[in-house]
C-alpha positions in Angstrom: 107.1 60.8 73.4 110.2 63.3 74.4 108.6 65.4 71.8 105.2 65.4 72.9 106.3 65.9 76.9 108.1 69.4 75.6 104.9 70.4 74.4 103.0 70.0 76.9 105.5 71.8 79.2 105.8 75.0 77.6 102.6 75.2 76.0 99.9 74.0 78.2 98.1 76.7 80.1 96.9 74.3 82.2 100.3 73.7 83.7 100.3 73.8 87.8 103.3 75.6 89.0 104.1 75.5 92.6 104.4 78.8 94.4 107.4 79.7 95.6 108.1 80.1 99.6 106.9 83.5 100.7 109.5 86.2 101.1 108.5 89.6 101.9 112.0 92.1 102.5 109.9 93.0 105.3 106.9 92.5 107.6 103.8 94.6 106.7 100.5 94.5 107.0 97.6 94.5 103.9 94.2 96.1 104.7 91.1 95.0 102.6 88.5 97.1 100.9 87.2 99.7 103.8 84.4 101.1 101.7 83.7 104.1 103.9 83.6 102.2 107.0 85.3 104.1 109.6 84.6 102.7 112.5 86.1 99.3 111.6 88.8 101.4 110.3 90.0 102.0 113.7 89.1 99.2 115.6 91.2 97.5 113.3 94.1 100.0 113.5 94.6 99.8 117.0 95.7 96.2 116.5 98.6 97.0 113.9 102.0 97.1 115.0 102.8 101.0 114.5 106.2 99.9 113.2 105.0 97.7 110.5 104.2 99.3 107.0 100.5 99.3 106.3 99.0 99.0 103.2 95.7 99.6 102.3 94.6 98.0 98.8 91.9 100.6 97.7 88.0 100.9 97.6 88.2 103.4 100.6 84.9 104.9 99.7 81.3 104.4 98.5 78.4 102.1 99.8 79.5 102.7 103.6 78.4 106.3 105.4 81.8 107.5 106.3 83.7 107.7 102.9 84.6 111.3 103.3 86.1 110.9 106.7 88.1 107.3 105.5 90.1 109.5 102.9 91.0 111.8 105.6 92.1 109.7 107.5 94.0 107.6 105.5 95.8 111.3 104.0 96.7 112.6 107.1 98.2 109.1 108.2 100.2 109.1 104.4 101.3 112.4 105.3 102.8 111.5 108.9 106.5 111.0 108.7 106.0 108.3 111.8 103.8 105.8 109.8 105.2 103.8 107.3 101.6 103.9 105.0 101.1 102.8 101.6 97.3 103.8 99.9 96.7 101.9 96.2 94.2 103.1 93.9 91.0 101.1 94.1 87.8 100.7 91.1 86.0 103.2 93.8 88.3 105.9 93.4 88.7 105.9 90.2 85.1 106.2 89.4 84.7 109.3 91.9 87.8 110.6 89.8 86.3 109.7 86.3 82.9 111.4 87.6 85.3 114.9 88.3 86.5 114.7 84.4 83.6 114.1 83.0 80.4 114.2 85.3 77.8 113.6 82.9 79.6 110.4 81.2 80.3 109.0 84.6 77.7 110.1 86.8 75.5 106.8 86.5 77.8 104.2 87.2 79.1 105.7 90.1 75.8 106.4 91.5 74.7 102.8 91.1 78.2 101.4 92.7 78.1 103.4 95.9 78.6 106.9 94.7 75.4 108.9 96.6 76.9 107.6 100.1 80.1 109.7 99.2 78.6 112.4 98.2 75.8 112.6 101.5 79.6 112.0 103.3 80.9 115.1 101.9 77.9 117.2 102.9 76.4 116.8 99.0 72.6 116.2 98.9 71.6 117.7 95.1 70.8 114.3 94.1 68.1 115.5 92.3 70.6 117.1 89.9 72.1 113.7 88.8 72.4 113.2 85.9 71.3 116.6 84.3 73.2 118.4 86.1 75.9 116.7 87.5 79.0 119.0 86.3 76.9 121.3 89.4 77.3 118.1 91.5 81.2 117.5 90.6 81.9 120.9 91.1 81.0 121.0 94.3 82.3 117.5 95.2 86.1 119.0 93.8 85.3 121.9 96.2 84.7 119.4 99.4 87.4 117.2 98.8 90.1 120.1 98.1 93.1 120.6 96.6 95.5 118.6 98.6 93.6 115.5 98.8 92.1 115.5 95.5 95.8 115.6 94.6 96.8 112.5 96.9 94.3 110.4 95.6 95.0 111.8 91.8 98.7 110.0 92.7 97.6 106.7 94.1 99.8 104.0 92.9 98.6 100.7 91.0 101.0 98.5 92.8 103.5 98.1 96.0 106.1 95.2 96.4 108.3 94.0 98.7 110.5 90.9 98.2 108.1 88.4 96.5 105.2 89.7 96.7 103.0 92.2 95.3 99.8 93.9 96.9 97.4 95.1 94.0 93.4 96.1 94.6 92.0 94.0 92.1 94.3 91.5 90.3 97.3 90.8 88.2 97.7 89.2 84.6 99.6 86.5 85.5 101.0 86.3 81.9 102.8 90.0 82.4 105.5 90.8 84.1 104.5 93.5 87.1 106.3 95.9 85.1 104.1 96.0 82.6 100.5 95.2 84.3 97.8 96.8 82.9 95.8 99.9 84.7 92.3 98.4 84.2 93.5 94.7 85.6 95.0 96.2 88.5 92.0 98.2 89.5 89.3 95.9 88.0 90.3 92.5 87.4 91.3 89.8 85.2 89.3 86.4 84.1 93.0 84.3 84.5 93.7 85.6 87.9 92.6 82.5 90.0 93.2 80.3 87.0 97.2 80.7 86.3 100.0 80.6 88.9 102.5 83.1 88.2 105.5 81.8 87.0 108.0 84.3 88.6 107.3 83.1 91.9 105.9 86.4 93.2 102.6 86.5 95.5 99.6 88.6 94.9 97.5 90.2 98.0 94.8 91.8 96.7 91.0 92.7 97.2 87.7 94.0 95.2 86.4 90.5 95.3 84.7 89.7 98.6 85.1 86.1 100.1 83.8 84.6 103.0 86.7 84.4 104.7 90.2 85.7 103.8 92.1 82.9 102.0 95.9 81.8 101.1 95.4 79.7 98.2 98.3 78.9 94.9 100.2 82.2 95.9 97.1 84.2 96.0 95.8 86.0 99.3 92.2 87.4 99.5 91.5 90.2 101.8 88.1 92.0 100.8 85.6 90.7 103.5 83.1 92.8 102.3 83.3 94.8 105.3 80.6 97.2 104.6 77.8 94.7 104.3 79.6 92.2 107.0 81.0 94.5 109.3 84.3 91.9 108.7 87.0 94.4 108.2 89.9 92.3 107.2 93.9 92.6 107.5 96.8 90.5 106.7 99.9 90.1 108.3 102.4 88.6 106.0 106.3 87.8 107.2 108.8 85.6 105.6 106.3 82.3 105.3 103.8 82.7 107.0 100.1 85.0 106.9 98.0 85.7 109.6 95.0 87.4 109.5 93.2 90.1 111.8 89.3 90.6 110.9 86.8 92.9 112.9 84.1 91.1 114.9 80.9 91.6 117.3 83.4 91.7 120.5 87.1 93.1 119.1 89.3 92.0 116.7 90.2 88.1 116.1 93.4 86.8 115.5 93.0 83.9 112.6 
C-alpha cells in the first residue's frame, strides 16, 4: 500500500497541487490583448497608477483599426525614462514579423488573422497584390513602421517576472522550468496549460485566449477580454495576494 501511495505521488499527472500564496517583489499592473484598439488603450491608461510598472502581454495589433498608432504608442511610452513599461511579444507580432522575412510564405495567415487592418493602419491599401506580390506589400510595410520601431518590436521579450509570478502572452509548459519555456508556447499556447498546476509555486498572467470575464483560477490569471470585438479592454492589478481587475465599459472604467 506504501508502495502504491509513492506512485501515485510522483507519477500521476493528475495530481492537484495547491498554488502557492501570491508574491509579486512589487505591485504592477498586466494589460490584456489590445489588438489595435486605441481608444480603450487610453481610457484604460488614465486609470493606472503612473508609478506602478505596466505590462502589456502582446497582440497589440491586427483585427482593430488603430494597430499602427497602438505600437507607437506603446514605443514612445518604452522609450520614456518616467514609465516603468514592460511590452512582450504576442502571436500578432510575430506573424507581421514572419510576413517581413518571408512575405509570400506568410502573407496568408496573417491576412486571415487580422493582418489587412494593420496594413490600412499604416497607410497600406495594395491588397490586391497579396499574395502575388506581397514582397511589394512588405516592403512597404518595413518602410512605414521604420527602423527604430521595427527594431523594438524585433526585441520583444517572451517573458517578465517578478517575485512569483510570471506574465507570458500565451501560456507556459507547466512541466519546464521558465528558464527553458519554449518560444512557440509562450506566444501560441500549450494543451496542459489549464490542466497542470505548476509545481514551483510560480503564477502565470497571461492572454491570447479570450474569456468572458477575466479570471483567477489554480495560479492562473486570464486577461484577454477580447477587447476588439467587446470593447472590454482588461487590466490586472496584482500586489502581494491579492488581483484586482480594471476593464473598459459603456460609461468609464470598472473596478472588479
Amino acid at each position: 500500500m506504501f508502495s502504491n501511495w509513492l506512485k501515485n505521488l510522483f507519477l500521476s499527472p493528475k495530481r492537484e497541487w495547491p498554488p502557492s500564496t501570491l508574491a509579486p517583489a512589487e505591485r504592477f499592473y498586466v494589460v490584456g490583448d489590445i489588438h489595435g484598439r486605441l481608444d480603450l488603450l487610453q481610457k484604460l491608461l488614465s486609470e493606472l497608477d503612473p508609478d506602478c510598472t505596466v505590462v502589456f502581454v502582446g497582440d497589440y495589433i491586427d483585427r482593430g483599426d488603430q494597430s499602427a498608432q497602438v505600437l507607437r504608442l506603446l514605443y514612445a511610452f518604452s522609450a520614456d525614462p518616467k514609465r516603468k513599461t514592460v511590452c512582450l511579444l504576442g502571436n500578432h507580432e510575430d506573424m507581421l514579423l514572419r510576413f517581413l522575412e518571408d512575405p509570400q510564405a506568410s502573407a496568408t495567415m496573417w491576412m486571415h488573422n487580422g493582418g489587412l487592418q494593420t496594413l490600412t493602419s499604416f497607410g497600406i491599401n495594395d491588397f490586391s497584390a497579396l499574395p502575388d506580390k506581397a514582397d511589394k506589400v512588405a516592403d512597404k510595410l518595413r518602410h512605414e513602421i521604420g527602423v527604430p520601431l521595427l527594431a523594438w518590436l524585433q526585441d520583444r521579450p517572451l517573458l517578465w517576472t517578478s517575485g512569483n509570478v510570471t506574465v507570458v502572452h500565451a501560456a507556459l509548459d507547466p512541466s519546464k522550468p521558465l528558464e527553458t519555456q519554449p518560444r512557440n508556447v509562450c506566444i501560441w499556447g500549450h494543451t496542459g496549460f489549464r490542466d497542470s498546476r505548476r509545481r514551483d509555486g510560480q503564477w502565470v498572467v497571461h492572454g491570447h485566449t479570450i474569456v468572458t470575464d477575466p479570471t483567477v483560477v489554480d495560479g492562473v490569471i486570464s486577461v484577454d477580454t477580447g477587447a476588439f470585438a467587446t470593447n472590454v479592454l482588461t487590466a490586472a492589478e496584482v500586489s502581494r495576494g491579492q488581483v484586482r481587475f480594471l476593464c473598459t465599459g459603456r460609461h468609464g472604467v470598472t473596478r472588479l
